[in-house]
C-alpha positions as CSV (number, residue, x, y, z in Angstrom):
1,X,21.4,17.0,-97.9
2,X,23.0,15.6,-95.0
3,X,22.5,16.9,-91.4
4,X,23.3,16.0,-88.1
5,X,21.5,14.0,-85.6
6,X,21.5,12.3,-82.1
7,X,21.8,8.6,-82.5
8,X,19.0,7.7,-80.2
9,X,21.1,6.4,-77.4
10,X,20.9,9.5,-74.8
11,X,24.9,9.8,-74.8
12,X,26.6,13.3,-75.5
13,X,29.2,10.9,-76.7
14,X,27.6,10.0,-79.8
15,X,26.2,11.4,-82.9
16,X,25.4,10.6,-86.4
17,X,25.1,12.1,-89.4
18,X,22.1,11.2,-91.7
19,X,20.7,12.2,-95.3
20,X,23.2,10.6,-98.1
21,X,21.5,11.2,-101.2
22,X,22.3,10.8,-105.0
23,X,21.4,14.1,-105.2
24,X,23.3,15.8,-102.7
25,X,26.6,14.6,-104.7
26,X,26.0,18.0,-107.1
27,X,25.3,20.2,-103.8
28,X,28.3,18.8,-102.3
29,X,30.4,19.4,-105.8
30,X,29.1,23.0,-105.6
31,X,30.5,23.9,-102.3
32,X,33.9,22.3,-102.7
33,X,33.8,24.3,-105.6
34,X,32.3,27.6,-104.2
35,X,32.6,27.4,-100.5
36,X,29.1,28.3,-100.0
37,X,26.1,26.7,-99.0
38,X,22.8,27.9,-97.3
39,X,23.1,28.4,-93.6
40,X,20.1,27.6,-91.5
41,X,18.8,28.1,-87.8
42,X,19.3,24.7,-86.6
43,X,23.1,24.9,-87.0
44,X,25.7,22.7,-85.1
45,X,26.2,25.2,-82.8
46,X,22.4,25.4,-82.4
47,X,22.7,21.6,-82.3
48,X,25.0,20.8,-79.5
49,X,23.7,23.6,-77.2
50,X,20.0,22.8,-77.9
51,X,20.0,18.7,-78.2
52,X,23.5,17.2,-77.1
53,X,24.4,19.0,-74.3
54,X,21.0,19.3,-72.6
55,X,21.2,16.7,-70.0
56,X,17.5,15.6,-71.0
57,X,19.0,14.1,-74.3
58,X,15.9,14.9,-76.7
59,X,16.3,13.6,-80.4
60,X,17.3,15.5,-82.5
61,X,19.1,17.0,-85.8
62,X,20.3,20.1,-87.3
63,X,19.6,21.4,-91.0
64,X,20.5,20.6,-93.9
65,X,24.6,20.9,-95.0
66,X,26.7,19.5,-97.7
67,X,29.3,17.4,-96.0
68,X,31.9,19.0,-96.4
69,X,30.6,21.7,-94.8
70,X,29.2,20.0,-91.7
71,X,32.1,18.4,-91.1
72,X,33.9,21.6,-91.0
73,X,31.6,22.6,-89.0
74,X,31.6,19.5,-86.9
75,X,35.4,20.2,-86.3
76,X,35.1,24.1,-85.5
77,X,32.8,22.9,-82.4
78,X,33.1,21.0,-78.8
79,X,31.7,18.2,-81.0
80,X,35.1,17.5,-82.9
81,X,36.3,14.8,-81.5
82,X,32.7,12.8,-80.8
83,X,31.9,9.7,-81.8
84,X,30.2,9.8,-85.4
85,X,28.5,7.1,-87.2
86,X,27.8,7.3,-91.2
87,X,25.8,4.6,-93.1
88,X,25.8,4.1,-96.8
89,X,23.5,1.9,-98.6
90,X,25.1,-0.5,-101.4
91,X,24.3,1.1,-104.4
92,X,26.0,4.2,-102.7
93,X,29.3,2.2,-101.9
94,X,29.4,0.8,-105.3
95,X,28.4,2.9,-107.4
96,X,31.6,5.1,-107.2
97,X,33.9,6.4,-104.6
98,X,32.6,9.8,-104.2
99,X,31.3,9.4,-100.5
100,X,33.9,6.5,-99.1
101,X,36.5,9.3,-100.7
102,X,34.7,12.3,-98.7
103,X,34.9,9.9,-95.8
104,X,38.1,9.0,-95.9
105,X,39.0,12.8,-96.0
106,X,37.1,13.3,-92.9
107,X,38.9,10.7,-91.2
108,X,36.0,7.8,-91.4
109,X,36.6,4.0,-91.2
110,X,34.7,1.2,-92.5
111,X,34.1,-1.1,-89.1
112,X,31.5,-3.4,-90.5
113,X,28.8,-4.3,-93.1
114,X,25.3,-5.1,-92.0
115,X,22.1,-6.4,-94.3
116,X,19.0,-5.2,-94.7
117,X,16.6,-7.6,-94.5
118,X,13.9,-5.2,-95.9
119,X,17.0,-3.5,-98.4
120,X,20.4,-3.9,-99.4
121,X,23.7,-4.2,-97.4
122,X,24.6,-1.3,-95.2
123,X,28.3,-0.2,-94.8
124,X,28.8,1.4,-91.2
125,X,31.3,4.1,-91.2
126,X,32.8,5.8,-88.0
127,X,35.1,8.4,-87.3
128,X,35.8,8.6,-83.4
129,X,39.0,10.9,-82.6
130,X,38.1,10.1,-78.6
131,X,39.3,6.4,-78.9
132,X,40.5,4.5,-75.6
133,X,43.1,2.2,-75.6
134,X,40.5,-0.2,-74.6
135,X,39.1,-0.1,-77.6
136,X,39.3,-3.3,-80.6
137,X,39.6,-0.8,-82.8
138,X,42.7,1.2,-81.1
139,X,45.6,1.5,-83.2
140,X,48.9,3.2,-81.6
141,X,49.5,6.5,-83.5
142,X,53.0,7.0,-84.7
């Protein structure tokens, strides 16, 4: 399932979420369906008191969620409107529209495509509700 990690670069300002799977896509079905999912220690809360806001920066992640559900999560916390990255592999782009659908829900944007040189292409997803006008990627919102 996927969970919620630093992104390596020692900035509260960015995260990443990690752990697409084929086999997640029934997990993730279930709790849009049910609205439940196993809750764990290592929470988002847990996360951004215990890893991101720490000024020491460690790596880290938090447990295992559906999406949906961590992005809920996600958006109940300070972390809302943080940077987040999101990689899918080809096959996972192609193969249907189940997680570029999810991530257009949750307010992701393609920004570029990148190959592997030891896999396929990579498709690099971000959502960032903090952008600058400085920014390329600013758009003025209506």
């Amino acid at each position: 399932m996927t969970k919620l990690s630093t992104m390596g670069a020692s900035s509260c300002a960015t995260i990443a979420i990690q752990g697409f799977k084929d086999s997640d896509v029934n997990l993730e079905i279930e709790y849009q369906t049910t609205g439940k999912y196993k809750k764990y220690k290592q929470g988002v809360n847990w996360f951004y008191n215990n890893v991101l806001y720490p000024t020491n920066q460690a790596l880290g992640r938090t447990s295992h969620y559906p999406f949906s559900a961590l992005m809920e999560e996600i958006n109940r916390s300070s972390m809302r409107d943080k940077f987040i990255i999101a990689v899918l592999n080809e096959y996972q782009q192609h193969k249907s529209t189940f997680w570029t659908d999810l991530f257009e829900q949750h307010g992701f944007e393609l920004v570029d495509v990148t190959h592997n040189n030891i896999g396929t292409d990579n498709y690099i997803y971000v959502r960032n509700l903090a952008r600058t006008k400085e920014s390329p990627l600013y758009k003025e919102q209506d």
